[in-house]
N, CA and C of each residue as an Amber inpcrd file, in Angstrom:
protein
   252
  12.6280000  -9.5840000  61.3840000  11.6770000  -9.6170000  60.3090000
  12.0210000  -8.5670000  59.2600000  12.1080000  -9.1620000  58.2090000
  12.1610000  -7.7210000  56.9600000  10.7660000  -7.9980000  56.1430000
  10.9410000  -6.6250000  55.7830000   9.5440000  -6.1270000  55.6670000
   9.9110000  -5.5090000  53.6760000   8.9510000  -6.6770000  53.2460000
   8.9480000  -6.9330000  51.8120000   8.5870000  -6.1010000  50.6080000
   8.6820000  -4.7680000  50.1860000   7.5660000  -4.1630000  49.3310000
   7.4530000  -4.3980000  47.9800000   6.4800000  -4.7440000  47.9320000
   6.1390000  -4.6840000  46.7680000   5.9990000  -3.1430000  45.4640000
   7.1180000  -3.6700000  44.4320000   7.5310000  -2.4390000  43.8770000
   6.4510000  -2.7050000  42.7310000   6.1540000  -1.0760000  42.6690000
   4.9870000  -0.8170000  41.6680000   5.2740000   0.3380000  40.8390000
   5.0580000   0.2380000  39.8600000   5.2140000   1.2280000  38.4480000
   4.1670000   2.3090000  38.8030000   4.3360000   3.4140000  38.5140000
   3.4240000   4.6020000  38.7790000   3.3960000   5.0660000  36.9230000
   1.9570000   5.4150000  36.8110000   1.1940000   5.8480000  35.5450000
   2.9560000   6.6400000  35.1200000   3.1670000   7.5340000  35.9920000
   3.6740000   8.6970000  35.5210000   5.0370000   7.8400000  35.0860000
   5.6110000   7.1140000  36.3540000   6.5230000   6.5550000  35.5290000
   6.5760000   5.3590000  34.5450000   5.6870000   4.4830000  34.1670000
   5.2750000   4.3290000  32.8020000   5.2310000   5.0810000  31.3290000
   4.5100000   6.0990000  31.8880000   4.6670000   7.1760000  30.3890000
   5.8850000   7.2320000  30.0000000   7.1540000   7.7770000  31.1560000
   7.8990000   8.7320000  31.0960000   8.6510000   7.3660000  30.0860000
   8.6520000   6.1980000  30.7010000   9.3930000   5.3510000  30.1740000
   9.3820000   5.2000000  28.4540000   8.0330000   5.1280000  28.0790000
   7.3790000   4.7650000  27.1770000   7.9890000   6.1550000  26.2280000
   7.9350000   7.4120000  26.5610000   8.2570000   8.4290000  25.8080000
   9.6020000   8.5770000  25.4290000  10.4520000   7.7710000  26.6290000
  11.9770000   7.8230000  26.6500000  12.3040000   6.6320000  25.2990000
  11.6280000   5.6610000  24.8950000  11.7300000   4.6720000  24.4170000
  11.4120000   5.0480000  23.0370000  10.0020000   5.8250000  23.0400000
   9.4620000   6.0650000  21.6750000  11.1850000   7.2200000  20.8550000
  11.3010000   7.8730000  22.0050000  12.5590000   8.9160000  21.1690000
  13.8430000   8.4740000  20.6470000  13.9340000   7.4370000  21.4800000
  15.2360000   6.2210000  21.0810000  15.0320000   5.9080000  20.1130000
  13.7840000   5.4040000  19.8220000  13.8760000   4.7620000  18.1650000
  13.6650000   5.5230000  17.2680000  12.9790000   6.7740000  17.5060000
  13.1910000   7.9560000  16.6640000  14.1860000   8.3090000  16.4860000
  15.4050000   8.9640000  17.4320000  16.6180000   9.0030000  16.8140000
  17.3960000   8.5490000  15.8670000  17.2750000   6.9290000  16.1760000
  18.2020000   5.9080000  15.7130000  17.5710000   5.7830000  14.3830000
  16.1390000   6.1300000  14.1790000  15.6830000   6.4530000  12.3820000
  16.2140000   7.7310000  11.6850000  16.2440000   8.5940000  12.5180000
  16.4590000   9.7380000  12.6110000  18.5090000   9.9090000  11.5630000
  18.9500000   8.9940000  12.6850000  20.8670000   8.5980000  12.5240000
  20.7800000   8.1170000  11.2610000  20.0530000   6.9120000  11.2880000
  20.1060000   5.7090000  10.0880000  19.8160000   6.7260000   8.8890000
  18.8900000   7.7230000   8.1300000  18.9190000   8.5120000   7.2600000
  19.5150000   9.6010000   7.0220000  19.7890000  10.2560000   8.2890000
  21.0170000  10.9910000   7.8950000  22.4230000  10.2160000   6.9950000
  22.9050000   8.9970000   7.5480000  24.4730000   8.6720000   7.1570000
  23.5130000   8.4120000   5.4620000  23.1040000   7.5670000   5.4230000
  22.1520000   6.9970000   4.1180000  22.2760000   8.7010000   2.6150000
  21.5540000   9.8330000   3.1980000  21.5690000  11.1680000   3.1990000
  23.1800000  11.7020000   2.9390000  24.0830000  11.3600000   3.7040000
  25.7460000  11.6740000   3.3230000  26.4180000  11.2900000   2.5910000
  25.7680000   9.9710000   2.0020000  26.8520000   8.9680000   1.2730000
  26.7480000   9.3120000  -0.6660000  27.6720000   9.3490000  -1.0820000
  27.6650000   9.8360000  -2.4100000  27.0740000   9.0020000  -3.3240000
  26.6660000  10.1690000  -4.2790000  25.5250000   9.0620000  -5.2320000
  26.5870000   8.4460000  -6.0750000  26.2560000   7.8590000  -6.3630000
  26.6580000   6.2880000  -7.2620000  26.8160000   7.2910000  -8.9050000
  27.9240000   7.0780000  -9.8990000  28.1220000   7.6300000 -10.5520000
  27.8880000   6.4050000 -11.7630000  26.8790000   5.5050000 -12.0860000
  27.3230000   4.2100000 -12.5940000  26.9710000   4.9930000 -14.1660000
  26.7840000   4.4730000 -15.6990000  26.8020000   5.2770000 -16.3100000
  24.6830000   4.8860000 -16.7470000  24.8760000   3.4580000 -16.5290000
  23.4040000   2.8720000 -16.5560000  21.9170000   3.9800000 -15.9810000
  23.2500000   4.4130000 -14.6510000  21.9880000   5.3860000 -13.8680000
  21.6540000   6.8800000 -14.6640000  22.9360000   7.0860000 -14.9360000
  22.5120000   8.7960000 -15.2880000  22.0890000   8.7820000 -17.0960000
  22.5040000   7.7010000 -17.8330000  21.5900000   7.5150000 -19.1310000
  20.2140000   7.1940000 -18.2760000  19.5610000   6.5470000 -17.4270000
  18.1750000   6.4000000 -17.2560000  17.6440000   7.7630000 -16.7860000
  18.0660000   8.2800000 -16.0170000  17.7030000   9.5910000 -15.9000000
  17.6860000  10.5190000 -16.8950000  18.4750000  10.8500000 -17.5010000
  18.1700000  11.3220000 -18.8460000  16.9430000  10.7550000 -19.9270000
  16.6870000   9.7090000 -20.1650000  15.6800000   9.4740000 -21.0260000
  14.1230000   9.5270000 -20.6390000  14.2520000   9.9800000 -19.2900000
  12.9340000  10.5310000 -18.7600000  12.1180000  11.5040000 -19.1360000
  11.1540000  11.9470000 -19.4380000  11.1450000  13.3880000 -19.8430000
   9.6500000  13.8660000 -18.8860000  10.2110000  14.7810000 -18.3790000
   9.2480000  15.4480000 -16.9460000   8.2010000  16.2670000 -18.0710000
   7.4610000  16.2810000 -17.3460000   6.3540000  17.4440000 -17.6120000
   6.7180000  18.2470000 -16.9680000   6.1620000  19.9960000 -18.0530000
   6.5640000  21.1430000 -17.6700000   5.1950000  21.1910000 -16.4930000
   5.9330000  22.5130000 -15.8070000   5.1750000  22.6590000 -14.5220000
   5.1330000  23.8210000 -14.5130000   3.8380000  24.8430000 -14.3580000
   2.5410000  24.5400000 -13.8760000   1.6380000  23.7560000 -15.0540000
   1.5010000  22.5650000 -14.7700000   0.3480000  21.9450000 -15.6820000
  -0.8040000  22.9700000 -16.4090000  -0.5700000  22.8590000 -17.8310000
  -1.6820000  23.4350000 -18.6220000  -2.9970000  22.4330000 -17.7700000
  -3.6550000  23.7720000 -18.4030000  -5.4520000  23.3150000 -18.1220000
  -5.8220000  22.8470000 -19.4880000  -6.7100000  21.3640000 -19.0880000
  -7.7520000  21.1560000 -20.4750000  -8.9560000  20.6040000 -19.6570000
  -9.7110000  21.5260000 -19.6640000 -11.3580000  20.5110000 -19.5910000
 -11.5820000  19.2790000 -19.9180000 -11.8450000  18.8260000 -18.9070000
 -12.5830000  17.8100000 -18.8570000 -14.1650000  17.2710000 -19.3300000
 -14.2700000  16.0570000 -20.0280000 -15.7200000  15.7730000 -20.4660000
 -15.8080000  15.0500000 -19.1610000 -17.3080000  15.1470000 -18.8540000
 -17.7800000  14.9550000 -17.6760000 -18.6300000  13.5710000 -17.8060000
 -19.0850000  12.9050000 -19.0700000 -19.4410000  11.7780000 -19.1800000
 -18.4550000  10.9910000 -19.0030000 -17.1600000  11.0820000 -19.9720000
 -16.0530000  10.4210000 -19.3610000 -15.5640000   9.7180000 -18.7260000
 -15.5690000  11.5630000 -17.4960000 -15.0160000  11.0780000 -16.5400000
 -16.2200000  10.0770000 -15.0790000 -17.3190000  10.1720000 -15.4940000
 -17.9080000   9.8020000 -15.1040000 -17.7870000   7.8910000 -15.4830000
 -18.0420000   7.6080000 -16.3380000 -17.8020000   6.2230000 -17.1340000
 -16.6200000   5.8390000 -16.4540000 -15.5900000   6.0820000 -16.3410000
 -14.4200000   5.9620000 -15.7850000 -13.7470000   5.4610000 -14.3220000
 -14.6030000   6.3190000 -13.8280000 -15.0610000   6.4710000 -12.3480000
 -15.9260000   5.2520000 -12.0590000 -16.8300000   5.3520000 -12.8690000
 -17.2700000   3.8380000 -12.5740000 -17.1940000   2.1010000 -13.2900000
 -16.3880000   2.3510000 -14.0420000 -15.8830000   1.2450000 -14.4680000
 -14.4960000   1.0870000 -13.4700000 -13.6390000   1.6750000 -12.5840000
 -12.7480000   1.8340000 -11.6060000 -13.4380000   1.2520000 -10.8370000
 -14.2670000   1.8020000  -9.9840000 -15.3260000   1.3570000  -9.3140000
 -15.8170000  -0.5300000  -8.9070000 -16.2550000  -0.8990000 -10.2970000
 -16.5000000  -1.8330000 -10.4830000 -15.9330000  -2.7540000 -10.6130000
 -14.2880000  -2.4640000 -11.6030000 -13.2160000  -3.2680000 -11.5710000
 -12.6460000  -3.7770000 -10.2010000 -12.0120000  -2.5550000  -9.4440000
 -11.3700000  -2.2900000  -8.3400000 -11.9970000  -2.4470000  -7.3050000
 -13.0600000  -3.2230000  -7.0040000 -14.0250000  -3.3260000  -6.1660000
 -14.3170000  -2.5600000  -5.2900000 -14.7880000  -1.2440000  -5.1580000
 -14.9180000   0.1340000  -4.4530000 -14.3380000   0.4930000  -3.7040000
């Protein structure tokens, strides 16, 4: 007679599995942006004229007060448009 067992997963080894699995695919996101991250930028001439005709705001942002009816009106015409 052989004597049959029935194999059973234990909590602990479930987790362990589950954690081993979650890090795998973290890595492999992890890999995939690094090489992405190494590869040289593109020198096309389309790109670096678009970058140039951008023009950033200086930083630290000036202060201007705000009207408070405004911004109130605003807020709720958003509101109303955008359906809350």
């Amino acid at each position: 007679m052989t004597v049959q067992k029935d194999k059973q997963i234990t909590r602990k080894d479930f987790l362990k599995g589950v954690g081993v699995s979650v890090a795998g695919v973290a890595m492999t996101g992890a890999v995939g942006s690094l090489l992405t991250a190494c590869a040289e930028k593109e020198t096309d001439s389309k790109a670096a004229g678009a970058s140039d005709s951008v023009k950033r705001p200086e930083w630290p942002f000036k202060y201007t007060k705000l009207d408070v009816e405004k911004v109130k009106a605003r807020a709720f015409n958003a509101y109303k448009t955008k359906g809350g």
